[in-house]
PyMOL CGO cylinders between C-alpha atoms (Angstrom):
from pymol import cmd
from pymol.cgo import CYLINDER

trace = [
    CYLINDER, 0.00, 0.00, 0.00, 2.88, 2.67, 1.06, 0.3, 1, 1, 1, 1, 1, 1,
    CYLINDER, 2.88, 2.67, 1.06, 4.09, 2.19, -3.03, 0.3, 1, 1, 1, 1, 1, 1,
    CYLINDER, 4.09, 2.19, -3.03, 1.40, 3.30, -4.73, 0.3, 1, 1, 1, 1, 1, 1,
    CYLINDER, 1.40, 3.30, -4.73, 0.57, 5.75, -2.03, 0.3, 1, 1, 1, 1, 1, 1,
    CYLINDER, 0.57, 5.75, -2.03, 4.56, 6.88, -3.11, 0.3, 1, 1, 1, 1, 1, 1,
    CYLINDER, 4.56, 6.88, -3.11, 4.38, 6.46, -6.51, 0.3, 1, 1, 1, 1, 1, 1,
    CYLINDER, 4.38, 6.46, -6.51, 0.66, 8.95, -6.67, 0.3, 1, 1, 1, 1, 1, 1,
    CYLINDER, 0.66, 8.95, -6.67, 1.93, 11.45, -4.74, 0.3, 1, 1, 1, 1, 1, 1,
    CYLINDER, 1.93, 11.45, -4.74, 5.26, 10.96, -7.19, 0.3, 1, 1, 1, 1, 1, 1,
    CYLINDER, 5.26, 10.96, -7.19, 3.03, 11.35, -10.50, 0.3, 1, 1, 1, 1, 1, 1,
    CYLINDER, 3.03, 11.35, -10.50, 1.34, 14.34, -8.28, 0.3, 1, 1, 1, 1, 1, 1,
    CYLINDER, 1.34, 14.34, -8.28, 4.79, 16.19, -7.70, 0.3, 1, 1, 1, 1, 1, 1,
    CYLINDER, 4.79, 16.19, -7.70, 5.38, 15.42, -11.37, 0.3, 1, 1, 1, 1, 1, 1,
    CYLINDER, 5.38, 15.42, -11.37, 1.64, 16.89, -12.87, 0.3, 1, 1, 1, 1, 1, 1,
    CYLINDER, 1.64, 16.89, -12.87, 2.07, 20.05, -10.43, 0.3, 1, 1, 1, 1, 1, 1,
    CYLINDER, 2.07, 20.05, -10.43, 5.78, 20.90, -11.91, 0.3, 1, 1, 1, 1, 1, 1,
    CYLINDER, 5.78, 20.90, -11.91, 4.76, 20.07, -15.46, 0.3, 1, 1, 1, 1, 1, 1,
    CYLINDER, 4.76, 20.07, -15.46, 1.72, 22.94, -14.45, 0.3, 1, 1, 1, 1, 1, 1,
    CYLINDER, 1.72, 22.94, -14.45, 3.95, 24.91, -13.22, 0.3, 1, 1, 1, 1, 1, 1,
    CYLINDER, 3.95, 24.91, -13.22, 6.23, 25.18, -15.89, 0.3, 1, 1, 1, 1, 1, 1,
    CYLINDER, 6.23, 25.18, -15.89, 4.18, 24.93, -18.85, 0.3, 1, 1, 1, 1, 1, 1,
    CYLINDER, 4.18, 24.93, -18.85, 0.65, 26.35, -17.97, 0.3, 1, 1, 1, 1, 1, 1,
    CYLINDER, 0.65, 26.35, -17.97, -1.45, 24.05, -18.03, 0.3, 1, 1, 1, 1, 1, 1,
    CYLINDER, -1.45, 24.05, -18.03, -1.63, 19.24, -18.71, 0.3, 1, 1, 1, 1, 1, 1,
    CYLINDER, -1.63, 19.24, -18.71, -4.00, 17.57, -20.85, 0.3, 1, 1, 1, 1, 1, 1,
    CYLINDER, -4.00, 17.57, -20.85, -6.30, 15.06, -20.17, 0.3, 1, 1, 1, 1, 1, 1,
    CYLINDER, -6.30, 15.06, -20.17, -3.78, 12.17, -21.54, 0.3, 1, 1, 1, 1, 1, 1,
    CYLINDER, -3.78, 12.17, -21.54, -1.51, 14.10, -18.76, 0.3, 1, 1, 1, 1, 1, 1,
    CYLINDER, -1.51, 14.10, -18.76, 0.49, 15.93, -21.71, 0.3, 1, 1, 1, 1, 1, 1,
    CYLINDER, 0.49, 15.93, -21.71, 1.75, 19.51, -20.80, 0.3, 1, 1, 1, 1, 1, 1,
    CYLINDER, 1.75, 19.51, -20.80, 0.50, 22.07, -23.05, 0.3, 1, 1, 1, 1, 1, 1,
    CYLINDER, 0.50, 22.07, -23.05, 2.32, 24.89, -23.21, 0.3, 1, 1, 1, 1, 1, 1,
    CYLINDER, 2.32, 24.89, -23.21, 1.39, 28.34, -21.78, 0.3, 1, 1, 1, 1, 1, 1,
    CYLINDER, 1.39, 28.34, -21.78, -0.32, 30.93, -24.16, 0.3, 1, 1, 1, 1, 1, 1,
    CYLINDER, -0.32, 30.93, -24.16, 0.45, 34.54, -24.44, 0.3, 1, 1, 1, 1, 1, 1,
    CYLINDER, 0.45, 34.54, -24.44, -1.31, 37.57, -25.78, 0.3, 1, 1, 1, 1, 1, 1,
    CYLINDER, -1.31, 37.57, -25.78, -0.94, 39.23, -28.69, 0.3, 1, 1, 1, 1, 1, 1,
    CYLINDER, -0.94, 39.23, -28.69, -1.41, 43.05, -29.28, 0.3, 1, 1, 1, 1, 1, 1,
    CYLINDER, -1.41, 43.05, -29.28, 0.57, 44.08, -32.67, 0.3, 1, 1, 1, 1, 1, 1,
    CYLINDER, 0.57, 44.08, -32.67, 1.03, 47.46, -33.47, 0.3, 1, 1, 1, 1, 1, 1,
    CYLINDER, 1.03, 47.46, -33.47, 3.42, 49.45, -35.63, 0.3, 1, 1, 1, 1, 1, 1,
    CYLINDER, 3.42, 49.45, -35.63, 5.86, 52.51, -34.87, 0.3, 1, 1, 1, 1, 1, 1,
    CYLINDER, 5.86, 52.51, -34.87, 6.54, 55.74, -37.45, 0.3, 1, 1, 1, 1, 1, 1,
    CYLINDER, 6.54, 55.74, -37.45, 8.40, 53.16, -40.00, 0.3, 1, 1, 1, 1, 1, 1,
    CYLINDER, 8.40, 53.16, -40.00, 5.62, 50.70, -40.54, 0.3, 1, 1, 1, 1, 1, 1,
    CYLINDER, 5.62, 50.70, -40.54, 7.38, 48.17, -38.55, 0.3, 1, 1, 1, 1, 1, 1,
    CYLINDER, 7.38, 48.17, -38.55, 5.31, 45.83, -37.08, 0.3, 1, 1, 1, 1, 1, 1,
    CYLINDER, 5.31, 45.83, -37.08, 5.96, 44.78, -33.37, 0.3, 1, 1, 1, 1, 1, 1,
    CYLINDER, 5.96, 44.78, -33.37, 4.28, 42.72, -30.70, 0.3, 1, 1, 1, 1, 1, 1,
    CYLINDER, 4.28, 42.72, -30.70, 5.79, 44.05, -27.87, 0.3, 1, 1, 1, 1, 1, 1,
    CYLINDER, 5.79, 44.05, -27.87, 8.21, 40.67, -26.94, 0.3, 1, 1, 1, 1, 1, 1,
    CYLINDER, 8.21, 40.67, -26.94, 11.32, 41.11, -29.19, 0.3, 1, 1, 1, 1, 1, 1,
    CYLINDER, 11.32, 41.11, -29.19, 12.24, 44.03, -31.25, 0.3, 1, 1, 1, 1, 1, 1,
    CYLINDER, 12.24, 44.03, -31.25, 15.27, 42.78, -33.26, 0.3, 1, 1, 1, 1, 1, 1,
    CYLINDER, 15.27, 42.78, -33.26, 15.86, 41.16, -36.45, 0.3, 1, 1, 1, 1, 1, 1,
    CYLINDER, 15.86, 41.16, -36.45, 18.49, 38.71, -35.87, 0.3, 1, 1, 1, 1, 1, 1,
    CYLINDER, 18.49, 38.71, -35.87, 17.77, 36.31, -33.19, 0.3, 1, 1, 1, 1, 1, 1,
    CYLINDER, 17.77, 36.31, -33.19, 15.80, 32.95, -34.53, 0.3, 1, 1, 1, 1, 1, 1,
    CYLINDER, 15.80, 32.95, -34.53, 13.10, 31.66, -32.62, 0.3, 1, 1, 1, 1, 1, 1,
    CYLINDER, 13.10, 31.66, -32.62, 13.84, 28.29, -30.90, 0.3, 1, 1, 1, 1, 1, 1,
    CYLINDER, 13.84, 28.29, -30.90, 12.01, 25.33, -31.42, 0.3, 1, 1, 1, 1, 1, 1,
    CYLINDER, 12.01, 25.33, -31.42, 12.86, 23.79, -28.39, 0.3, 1, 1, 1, 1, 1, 1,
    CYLINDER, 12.86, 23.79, -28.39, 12.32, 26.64, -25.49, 0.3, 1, 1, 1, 1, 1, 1,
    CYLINDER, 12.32, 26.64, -25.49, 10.24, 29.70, -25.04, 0.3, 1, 1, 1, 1, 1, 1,
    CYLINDER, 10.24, 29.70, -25.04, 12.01, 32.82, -26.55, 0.3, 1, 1, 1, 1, 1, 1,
    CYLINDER, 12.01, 32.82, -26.55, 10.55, 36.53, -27.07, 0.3, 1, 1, 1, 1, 1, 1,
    CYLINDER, 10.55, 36.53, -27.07, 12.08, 36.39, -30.53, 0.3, 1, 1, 1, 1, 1, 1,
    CYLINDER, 12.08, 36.39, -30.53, 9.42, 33.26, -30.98, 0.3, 1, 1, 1, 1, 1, 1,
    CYLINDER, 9.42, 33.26, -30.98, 6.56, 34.95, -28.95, 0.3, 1, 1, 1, 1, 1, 1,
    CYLINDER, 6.56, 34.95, -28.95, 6.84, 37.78, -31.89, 0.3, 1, 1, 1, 1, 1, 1,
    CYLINDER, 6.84, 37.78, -31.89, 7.46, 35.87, -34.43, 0.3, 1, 1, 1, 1, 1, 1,
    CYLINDER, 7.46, 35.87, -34.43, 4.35, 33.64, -33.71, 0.3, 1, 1, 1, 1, 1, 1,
    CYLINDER, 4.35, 33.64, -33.71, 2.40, 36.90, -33.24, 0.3, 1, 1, 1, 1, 1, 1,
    CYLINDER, 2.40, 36.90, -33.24, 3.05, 38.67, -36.30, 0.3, 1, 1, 1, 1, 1, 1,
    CYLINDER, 3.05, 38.67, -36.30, 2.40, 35.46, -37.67, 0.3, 1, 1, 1, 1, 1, 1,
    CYLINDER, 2.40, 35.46, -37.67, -0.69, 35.36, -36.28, 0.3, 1, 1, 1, 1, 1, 1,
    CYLINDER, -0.69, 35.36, -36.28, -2.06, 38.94, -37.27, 0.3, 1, 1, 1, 1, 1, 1,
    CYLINDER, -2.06, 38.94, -37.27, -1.21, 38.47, -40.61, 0.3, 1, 1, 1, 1, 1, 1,
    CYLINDER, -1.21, 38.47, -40.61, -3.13, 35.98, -41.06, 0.3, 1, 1, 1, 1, 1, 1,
    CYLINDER, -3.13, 35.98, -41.06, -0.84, 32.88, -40.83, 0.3, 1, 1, 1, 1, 1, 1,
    CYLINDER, -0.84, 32.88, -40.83, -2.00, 30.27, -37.97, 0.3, 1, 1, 1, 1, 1, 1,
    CYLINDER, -2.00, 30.27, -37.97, 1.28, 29.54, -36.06, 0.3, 1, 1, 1, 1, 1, 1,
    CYLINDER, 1.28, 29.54, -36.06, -1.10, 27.75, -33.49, 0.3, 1, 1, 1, 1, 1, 1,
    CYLINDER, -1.10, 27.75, -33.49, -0.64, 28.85, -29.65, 0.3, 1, 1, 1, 1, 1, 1,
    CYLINDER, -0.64, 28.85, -29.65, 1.25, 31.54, -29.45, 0.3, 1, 1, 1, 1, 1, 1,
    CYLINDER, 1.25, 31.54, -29.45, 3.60, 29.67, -26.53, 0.3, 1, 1, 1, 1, 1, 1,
    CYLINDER, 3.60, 29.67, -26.53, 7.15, 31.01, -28.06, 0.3, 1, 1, 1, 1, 1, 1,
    CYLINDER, 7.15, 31.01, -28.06, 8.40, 27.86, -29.34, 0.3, 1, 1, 1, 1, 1, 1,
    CYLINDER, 8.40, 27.86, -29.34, 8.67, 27.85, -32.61, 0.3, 1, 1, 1, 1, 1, 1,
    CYLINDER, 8.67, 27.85, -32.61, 7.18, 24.26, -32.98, 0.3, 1, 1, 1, 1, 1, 1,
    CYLINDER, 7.18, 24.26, -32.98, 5.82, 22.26, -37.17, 0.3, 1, 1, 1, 1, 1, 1,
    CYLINDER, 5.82, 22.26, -37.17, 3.01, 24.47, -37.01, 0.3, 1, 1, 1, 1, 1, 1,
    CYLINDER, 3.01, 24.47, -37.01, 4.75, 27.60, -36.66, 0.3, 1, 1, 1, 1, 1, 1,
    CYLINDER, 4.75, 27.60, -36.66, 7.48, 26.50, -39.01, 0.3, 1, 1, 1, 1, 1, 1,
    CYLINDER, 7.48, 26.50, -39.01, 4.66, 25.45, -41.29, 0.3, 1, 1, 1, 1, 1, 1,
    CYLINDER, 4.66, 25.45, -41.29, 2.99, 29.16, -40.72, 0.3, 1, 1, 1, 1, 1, 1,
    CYLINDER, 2.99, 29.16, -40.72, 6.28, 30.94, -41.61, 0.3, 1, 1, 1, 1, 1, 1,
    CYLINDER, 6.28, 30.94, -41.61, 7.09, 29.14, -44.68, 0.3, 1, 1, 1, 1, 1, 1,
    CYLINDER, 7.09, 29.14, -44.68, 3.47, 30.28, -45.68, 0.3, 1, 1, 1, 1, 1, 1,
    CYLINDER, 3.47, 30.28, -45.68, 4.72, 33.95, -45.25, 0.3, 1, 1, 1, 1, 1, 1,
    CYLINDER, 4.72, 33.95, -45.25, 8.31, 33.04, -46.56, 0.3, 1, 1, 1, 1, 1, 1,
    CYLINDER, 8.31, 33.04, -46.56, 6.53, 31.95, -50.04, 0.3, 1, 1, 1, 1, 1, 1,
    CYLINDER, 6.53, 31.95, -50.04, 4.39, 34.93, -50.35, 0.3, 1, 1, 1, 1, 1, 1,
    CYLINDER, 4.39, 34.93, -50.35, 7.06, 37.70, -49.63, 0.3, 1, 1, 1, 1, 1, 1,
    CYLINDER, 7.06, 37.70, -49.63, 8.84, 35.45, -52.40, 0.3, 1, 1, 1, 1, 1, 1,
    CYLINDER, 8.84, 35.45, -52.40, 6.08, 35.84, -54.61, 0.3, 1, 1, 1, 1, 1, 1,
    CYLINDER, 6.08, 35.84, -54.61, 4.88, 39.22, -54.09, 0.3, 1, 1, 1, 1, 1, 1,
    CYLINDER, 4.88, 39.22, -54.09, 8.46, 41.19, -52.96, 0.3, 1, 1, 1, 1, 1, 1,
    CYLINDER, 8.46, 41.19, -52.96, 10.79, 39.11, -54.77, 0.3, 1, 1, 1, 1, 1, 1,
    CYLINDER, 10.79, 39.11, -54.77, 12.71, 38.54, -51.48, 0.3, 1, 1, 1, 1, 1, 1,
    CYLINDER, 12.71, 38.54, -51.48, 14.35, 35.75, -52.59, 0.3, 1, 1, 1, 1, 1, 1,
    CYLINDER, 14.35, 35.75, -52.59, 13.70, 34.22, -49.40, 0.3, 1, 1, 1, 1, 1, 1,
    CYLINDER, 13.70, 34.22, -49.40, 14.78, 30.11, -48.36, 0.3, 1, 1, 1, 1, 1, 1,
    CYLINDER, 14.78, 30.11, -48.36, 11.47, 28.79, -47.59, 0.3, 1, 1, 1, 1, 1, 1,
    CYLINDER, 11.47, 28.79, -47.59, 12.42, 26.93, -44.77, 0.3, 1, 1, 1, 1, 1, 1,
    CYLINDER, 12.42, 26.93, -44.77, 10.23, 27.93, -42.04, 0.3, 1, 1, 1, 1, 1, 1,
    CYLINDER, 10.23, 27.93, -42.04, 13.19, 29.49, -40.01, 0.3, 1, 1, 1, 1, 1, 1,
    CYLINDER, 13.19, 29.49, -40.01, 12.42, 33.15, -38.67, 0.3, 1, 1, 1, 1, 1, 1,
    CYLINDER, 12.42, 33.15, -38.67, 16.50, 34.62, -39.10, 0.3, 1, 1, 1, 1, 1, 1,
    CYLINDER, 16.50, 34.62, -39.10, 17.53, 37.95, -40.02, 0.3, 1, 1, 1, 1, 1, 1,
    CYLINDER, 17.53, 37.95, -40.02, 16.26, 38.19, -43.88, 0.3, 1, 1, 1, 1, 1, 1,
    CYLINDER, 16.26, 38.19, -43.88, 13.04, 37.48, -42.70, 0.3, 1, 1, 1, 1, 1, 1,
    CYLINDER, 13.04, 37.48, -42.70, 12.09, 39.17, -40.18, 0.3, 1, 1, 1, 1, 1, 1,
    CYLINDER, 12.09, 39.17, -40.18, 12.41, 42.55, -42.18, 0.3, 1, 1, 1, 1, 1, 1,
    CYLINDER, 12.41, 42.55, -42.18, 9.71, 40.67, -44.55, 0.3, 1, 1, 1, 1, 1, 1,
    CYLINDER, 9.71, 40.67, -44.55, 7.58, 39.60, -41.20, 0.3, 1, 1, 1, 1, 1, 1,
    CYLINDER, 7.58, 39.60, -41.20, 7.66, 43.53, -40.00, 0.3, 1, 1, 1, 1, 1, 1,
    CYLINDER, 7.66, 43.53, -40.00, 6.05, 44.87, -42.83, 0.3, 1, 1, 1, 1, 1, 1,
    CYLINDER, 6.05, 44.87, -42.83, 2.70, 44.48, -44.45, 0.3, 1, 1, 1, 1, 1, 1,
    CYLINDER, 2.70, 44.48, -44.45, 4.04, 46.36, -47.41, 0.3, 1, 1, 1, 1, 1, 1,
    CYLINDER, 4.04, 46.36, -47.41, 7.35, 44.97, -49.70, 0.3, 1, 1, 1, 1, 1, 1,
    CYLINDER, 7.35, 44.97, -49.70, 8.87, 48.60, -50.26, 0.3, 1, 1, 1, 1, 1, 1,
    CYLINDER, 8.87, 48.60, -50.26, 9.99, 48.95, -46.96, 0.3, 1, 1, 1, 1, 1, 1,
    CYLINDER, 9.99, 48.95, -46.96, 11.46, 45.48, -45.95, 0.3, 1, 1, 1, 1, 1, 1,
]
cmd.load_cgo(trace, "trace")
């Protein structure tokens, strides 16, 4: 009786940190990642900015939550390409979402732009703007 008294209060322990790391656990007992908001705006430039991360260079991380991923997933998001929860890890579906928005700055900027999914430093000028001119 005292082991699987020990080994519940174990998978308790366990569900409370994964809760208290991530946000929130499925019913299957998966963690699912905490979500943040999203309020875009855009300065004197026409840059586009969330509020997380305001450079170009850093790429988001698709193993651990980043503020370069946070904005990344949110101006993502607002224009119009569904990165999924905006947790800020750049997981397949926002990889997926910003090879979406890779192809169509190819398309309609010419930005000659790797579609690879990966948020770096000639994209993000493509992922500020709503316009081409300006990227």
């Amino acid at each position: 009786m005292r082991l699987a008294t020990a080994r519940r209060r174990t998978v308790g322990i366990a569900i409370a940190s994964l809760i208290a790391l991530t946000g929130t656990v499925t019913a299957t007992g998966e963690a699912e990642a905490a979500a943040y908001p999203c309020s875009v705006y855009h300065d004197d430039t026409g840059r586009h900015y969330s509020g997380y991360y305001t450079g170009s260079t850093v790429q988001p991380s698709s193993t651990q939550v980043t503020a370069a991923g946070k904005e990344a997933q949110c101006l993502l998001k607002y224009f119009g390409h569904d990165p999924g929860t905006v947790d800020g890890i750049f997981g397949s579906k926002s990889r997926a979402a910003a090879k979406r928005a890779q192809e169509i700055a190819n398309s309609k900027c010419r930005a000659g732009l790797v579609v690879d999914g990966l948020i770096g430093p000639k994209s993000w000028p493509y992922l500020r703007f709503e316009a081409c001119s300006r990227a």
